[in-house]
Backbone atoms as SQL, in Angstrom:
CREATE TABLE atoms (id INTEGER PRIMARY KEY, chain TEXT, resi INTEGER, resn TEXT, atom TEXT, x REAL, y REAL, z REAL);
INSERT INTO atoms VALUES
  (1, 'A', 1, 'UNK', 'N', 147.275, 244.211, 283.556),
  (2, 'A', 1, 'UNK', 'CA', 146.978, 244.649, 282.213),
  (3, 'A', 1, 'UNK', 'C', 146.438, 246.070, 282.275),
  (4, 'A', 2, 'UNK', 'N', 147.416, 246.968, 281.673),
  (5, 'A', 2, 'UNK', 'CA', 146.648, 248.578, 281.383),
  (6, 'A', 2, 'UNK', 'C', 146.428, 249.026, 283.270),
  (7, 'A', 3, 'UNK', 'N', 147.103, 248.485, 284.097),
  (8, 'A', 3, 'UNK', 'CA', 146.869, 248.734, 285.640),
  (9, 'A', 3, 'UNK', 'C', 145.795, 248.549, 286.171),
  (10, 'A', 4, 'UNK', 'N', 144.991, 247.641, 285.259),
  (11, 'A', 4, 'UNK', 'CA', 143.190, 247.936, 285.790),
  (12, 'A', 4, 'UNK', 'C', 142.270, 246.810, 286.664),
  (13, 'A', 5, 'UNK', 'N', 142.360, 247.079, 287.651),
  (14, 'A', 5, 'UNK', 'CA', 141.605, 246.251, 288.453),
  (15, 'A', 5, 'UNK', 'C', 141.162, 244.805, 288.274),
  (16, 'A', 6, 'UNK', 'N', 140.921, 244.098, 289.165),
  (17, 'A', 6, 'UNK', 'CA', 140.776, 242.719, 288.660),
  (18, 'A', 6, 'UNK', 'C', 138.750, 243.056, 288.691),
  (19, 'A', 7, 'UNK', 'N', 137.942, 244.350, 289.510),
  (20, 'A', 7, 'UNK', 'CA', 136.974, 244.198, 289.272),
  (21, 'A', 7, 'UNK', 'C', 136.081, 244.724, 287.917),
  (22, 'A', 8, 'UNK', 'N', 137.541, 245.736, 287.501),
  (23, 'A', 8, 'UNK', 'CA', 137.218, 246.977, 286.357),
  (24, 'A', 8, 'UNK', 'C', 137.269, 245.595, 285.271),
  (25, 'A', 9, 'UNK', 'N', 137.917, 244.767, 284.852),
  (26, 'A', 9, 'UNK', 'CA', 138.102, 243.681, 284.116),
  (27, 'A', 9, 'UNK', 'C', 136.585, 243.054, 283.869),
  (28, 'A', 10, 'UNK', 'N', 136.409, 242.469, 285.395),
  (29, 'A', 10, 'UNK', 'CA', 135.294, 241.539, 285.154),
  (30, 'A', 10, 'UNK', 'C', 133.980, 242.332, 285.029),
  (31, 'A', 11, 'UNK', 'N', 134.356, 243.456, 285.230),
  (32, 'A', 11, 'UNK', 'CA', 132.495, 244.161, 284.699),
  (33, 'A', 11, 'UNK', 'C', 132.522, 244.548, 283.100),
  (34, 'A', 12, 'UNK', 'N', 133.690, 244.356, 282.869),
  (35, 'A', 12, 'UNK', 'CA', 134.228, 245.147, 281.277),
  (36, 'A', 12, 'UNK', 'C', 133.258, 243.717, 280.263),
  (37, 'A', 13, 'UNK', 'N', 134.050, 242.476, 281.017),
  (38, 'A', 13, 'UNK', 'CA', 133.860, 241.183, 280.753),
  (39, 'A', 13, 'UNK', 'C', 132.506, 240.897, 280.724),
  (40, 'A', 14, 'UNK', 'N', 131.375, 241.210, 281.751),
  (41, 'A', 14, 'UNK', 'CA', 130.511, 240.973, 282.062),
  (42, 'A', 14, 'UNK', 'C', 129.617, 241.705, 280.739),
  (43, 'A', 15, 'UNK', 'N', 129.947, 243.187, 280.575),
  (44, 'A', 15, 'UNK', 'CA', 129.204, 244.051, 279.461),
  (45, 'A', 15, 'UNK', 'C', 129.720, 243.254, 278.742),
  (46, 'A', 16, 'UNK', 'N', 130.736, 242.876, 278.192),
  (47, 'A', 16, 'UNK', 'CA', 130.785, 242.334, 276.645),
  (48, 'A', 16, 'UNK', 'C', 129.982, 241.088, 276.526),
  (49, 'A', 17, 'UNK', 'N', 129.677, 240.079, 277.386),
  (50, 'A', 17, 'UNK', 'CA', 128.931, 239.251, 277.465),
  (51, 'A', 17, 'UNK', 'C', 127.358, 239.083, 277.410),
  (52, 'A', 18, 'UNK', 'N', 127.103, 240.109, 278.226),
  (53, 'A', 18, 'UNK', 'CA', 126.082, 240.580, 277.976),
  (54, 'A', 18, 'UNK', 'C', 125.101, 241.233, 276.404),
  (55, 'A', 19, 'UNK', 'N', 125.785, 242.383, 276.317),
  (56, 'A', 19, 'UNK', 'CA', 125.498, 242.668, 274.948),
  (57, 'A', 19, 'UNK', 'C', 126.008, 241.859, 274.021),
  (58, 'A', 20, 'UNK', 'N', 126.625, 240.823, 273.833),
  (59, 'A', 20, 'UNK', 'CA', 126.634, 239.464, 272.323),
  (60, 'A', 20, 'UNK', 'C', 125.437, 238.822, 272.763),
  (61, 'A', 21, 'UNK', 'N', 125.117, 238.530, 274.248),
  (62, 'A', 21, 'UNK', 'CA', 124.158, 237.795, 274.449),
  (63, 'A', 21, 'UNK', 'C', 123.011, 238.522, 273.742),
  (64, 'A', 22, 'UNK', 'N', 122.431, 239.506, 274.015),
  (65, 'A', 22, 'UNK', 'CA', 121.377, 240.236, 273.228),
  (66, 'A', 22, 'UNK', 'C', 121.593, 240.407, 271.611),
  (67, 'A', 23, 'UNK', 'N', 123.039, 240.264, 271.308),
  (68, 'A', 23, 'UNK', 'CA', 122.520, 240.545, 269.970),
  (69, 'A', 23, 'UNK', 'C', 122.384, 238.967, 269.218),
  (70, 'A', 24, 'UNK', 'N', 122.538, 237.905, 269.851),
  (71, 'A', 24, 'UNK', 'CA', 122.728, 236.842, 269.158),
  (72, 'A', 24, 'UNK', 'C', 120.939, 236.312, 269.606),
  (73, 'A', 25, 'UNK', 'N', 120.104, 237.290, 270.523),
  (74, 'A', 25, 'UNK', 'CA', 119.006, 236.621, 270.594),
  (75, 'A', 25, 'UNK', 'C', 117.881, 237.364, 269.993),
  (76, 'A', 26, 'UNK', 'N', 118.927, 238.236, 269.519),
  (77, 'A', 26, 'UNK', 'CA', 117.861, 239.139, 268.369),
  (78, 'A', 26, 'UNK', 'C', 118.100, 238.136, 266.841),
  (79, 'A', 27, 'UNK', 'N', 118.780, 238.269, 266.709),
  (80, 'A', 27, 'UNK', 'CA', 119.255, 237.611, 265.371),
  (81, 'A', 27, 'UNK', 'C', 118.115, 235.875, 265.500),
  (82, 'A', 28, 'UNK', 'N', 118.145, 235.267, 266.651),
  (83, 'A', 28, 'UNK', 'CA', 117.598, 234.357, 266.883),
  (84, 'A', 28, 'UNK', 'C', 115.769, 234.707, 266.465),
  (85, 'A', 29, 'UNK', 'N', 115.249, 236.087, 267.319),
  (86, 'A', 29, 'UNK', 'CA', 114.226, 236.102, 267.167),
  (87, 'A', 29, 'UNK', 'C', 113.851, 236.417, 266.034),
  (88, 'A', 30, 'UNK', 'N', 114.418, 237.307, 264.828),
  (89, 'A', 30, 'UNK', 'CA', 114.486, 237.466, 263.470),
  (90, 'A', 30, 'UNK', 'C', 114.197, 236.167, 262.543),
  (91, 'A', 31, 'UNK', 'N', 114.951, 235.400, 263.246),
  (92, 'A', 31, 'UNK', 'CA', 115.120, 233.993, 262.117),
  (93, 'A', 31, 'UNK', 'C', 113.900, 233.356, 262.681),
  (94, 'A', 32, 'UNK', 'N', 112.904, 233.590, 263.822),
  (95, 'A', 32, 'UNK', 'CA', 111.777, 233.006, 264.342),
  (96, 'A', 32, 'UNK', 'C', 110.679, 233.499, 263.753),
  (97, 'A', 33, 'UNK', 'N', 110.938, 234.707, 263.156),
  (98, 'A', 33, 'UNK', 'CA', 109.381, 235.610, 262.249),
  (99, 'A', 33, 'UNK', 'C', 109.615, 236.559, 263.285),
  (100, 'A', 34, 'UNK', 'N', 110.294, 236.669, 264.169),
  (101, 'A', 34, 'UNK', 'CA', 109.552, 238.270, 264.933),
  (102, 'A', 34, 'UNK', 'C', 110.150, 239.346, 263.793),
  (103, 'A', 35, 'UNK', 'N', 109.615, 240.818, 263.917),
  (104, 'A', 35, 'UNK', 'CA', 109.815, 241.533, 263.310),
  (105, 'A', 35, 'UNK', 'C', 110.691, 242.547, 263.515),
  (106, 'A', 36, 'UNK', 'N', 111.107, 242.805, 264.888),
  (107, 'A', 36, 'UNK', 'CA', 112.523, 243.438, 265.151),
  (108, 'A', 36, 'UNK', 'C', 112.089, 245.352, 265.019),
  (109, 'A', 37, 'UNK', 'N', 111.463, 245.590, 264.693),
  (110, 'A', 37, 'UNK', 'CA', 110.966, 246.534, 264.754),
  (111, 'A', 37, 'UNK', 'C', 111.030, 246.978, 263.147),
  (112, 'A', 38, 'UNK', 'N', 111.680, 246.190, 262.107),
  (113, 'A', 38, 'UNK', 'CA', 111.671, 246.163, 260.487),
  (114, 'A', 38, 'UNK', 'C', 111.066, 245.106, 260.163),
  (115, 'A', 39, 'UNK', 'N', 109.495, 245.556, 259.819),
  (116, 'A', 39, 'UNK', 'CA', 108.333, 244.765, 259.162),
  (117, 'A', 39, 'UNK', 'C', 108.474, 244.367, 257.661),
  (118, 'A', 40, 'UNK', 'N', 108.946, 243.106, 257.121),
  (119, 'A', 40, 'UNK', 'CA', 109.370, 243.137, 256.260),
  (120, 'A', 40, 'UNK', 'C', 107.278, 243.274, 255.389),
  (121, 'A', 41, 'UNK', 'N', 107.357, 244.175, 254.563),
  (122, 'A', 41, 'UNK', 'CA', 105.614, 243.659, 253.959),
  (123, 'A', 41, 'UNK', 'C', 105.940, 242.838, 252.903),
  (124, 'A', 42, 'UNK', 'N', 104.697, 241.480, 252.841),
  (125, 'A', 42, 'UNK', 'CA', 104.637, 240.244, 252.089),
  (126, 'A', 42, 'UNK', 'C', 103.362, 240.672, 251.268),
  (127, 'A', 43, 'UNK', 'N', 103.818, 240.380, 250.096),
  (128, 'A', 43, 'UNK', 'CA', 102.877, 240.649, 249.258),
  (129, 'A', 43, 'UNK', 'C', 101.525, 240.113, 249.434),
  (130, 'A', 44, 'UNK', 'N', 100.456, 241.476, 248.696),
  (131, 'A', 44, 'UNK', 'CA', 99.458, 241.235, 249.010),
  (132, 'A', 44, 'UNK', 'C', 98.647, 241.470, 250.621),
  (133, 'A', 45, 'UNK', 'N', 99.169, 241.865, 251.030),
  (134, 'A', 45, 'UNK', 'CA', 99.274, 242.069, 252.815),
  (135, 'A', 45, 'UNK', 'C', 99.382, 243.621, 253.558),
  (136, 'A', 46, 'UNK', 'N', 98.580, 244.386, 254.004),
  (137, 'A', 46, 'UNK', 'CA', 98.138, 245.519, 254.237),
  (138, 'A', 46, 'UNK', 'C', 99.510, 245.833, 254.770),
  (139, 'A', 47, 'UNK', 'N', 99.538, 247.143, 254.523),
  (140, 'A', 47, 'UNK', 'CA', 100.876, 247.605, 254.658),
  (141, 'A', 47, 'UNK', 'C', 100.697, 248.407, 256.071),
  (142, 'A', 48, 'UNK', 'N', 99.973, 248.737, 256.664),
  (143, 'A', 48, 'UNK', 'CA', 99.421, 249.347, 257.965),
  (144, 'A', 48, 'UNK', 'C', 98.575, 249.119, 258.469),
  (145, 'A', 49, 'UNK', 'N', 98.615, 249.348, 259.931),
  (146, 'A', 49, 'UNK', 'CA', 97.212, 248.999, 260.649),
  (147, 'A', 49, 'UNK', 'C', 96.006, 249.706, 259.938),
  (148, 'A', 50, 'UNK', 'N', 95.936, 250.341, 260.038),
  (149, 'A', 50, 'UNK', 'CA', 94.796, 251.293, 259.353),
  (150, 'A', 50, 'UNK', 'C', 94.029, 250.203, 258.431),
  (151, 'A', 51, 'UNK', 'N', 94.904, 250.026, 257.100),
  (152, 'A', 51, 'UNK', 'CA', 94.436, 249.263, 256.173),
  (153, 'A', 51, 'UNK', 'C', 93.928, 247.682, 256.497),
  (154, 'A', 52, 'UNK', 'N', 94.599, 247.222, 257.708),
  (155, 'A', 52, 'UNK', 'CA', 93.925, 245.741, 258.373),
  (156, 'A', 52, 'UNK', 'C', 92.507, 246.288, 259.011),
  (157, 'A', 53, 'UNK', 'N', 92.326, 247.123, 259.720),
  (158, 'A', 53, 'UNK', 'CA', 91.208, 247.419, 260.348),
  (159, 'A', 53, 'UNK', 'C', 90.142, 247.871, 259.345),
  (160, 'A', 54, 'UNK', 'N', 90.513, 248.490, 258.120),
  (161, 'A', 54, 'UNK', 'CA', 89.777, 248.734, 257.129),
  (162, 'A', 54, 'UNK', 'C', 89.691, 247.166, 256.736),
  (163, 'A', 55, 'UNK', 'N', 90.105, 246.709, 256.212),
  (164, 'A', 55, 'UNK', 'CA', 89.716, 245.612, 255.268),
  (165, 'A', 55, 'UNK', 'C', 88.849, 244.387, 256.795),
  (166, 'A', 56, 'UNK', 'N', 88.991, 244.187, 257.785),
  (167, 'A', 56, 'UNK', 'CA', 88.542, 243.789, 259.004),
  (168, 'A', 56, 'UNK', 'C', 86.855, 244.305, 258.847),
  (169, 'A', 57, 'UNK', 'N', 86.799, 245.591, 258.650),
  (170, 'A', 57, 'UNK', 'CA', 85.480, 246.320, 258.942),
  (171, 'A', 57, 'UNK', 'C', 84.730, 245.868, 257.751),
  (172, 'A', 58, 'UNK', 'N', 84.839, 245.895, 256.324),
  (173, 'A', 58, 'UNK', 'CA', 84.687, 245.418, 255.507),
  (174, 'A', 58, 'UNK', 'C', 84.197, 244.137, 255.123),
  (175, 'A', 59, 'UNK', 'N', 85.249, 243.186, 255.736),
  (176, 'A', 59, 'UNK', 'CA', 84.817, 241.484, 256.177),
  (177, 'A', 59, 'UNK', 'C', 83.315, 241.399, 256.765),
  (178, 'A', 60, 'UNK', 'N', 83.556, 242.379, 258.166),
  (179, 'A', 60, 'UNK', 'CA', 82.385, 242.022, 258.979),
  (180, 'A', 60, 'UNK', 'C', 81.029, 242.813, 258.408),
  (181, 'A', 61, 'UNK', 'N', 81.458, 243.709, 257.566),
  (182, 'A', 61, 'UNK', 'CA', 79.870, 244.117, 256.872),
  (183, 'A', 61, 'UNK', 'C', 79.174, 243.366, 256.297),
  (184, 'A', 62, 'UNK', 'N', 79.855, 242.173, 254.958),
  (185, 'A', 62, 'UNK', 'CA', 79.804, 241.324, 254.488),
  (186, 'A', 62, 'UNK', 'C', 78.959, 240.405, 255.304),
  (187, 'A', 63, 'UNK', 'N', 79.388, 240.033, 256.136),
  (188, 'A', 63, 'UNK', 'CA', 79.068, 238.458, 256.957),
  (189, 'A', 63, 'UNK', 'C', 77.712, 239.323, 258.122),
  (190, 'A', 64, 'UNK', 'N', 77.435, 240.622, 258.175),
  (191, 'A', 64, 'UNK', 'CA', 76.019, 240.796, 258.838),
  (192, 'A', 64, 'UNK', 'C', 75.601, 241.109, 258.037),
  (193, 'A', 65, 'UNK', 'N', 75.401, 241.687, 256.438),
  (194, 'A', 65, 'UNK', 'CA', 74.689, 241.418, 255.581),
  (195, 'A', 65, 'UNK', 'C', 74.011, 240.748, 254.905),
  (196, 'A', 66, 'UNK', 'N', 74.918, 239.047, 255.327),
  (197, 'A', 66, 'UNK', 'CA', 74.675, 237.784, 254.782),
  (198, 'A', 66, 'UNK', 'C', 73.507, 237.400, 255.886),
  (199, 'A', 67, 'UNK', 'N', 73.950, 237.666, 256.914),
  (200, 'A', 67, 'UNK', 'CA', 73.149, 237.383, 258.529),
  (201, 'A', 67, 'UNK', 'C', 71.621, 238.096, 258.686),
  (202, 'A', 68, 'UNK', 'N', 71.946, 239.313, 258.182),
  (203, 'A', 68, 'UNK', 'CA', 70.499, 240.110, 258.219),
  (204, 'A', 68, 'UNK', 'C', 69.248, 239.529, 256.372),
  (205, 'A', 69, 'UNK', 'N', 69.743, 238.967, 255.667),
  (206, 'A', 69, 'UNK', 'CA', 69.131, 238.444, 254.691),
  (207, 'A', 69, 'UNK', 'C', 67.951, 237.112, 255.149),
  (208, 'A', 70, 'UNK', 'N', 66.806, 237.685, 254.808),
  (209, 'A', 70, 'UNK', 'CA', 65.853, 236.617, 255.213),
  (210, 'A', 70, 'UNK', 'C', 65.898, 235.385, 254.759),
  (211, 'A', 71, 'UNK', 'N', 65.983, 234.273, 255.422),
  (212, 'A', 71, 'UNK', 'CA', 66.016, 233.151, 255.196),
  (213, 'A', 71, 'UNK', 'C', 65.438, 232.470, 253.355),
  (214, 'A', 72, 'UNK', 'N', 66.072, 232.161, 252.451),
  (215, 'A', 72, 'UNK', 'CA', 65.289, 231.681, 251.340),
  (216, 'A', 72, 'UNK', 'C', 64.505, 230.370, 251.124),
  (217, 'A', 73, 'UNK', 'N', 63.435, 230.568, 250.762),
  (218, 'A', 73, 'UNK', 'CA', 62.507, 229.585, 250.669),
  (219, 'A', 73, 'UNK', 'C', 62.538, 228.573, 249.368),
  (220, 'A', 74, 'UNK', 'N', 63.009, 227.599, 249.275),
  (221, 'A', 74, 'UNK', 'CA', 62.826, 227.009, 248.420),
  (222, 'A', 74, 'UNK', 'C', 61.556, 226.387, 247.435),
  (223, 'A', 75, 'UNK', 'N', 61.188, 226.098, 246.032),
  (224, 'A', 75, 'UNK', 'CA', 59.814, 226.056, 245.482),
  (225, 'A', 75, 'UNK', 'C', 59.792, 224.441, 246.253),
  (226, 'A', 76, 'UNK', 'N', 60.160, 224.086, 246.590),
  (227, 'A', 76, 'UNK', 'CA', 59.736, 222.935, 246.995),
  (228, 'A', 76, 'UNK', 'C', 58.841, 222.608, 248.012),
  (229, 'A', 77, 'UNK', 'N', 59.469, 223.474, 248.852),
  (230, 'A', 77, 'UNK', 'CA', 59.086, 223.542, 250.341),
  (231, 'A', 77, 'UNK', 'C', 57.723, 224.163, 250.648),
  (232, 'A', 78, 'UNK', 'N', 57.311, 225.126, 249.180),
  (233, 'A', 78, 'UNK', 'CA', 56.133, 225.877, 249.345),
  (234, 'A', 78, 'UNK', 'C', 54.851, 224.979, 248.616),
  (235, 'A', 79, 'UNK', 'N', 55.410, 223.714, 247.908),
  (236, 'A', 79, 'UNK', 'CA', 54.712, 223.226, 247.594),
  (237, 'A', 79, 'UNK', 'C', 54.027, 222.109, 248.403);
């Protein structure tokens, strides 16, 4: 066929096999949630790192603010 080697064939064979193999396990990892390097954004959901680490920093101010608040005493307890 085309005069071409029986090894020029099977490496031809081998690349085409190869690359379907990769693209059918991309398509696989897509349909798994990976992101493929196209992040689809879901609403409501920081559109960049930046904005996760902001809203992250934010959280944790919250929750040592709550932490640094002196314990409340109830009227009961003082009675």
């Amino acid at each position: 066929m085309l005069g071409w080697g029986e090894r020029q064939l099977g490496f031809l064979l081998l690349l085409y096999f190869i690359i379907a193999l990769g693209i059918r396990l991309d398509d696989i990892s897509r349909a798994l949630g990976g992101s493929g390097g196209n992040p689809r954004i879901v609403r409501g959901e920081p559109e960049s790192l930046a904005a996760q680490l902001r809203e992250i920093r934010a959280l944790l101010r919250q929750i040592q603010t709550s932490l640094d608040k002196p314990p409340r005493r109830d009227d009961a307890d003082e009675r």
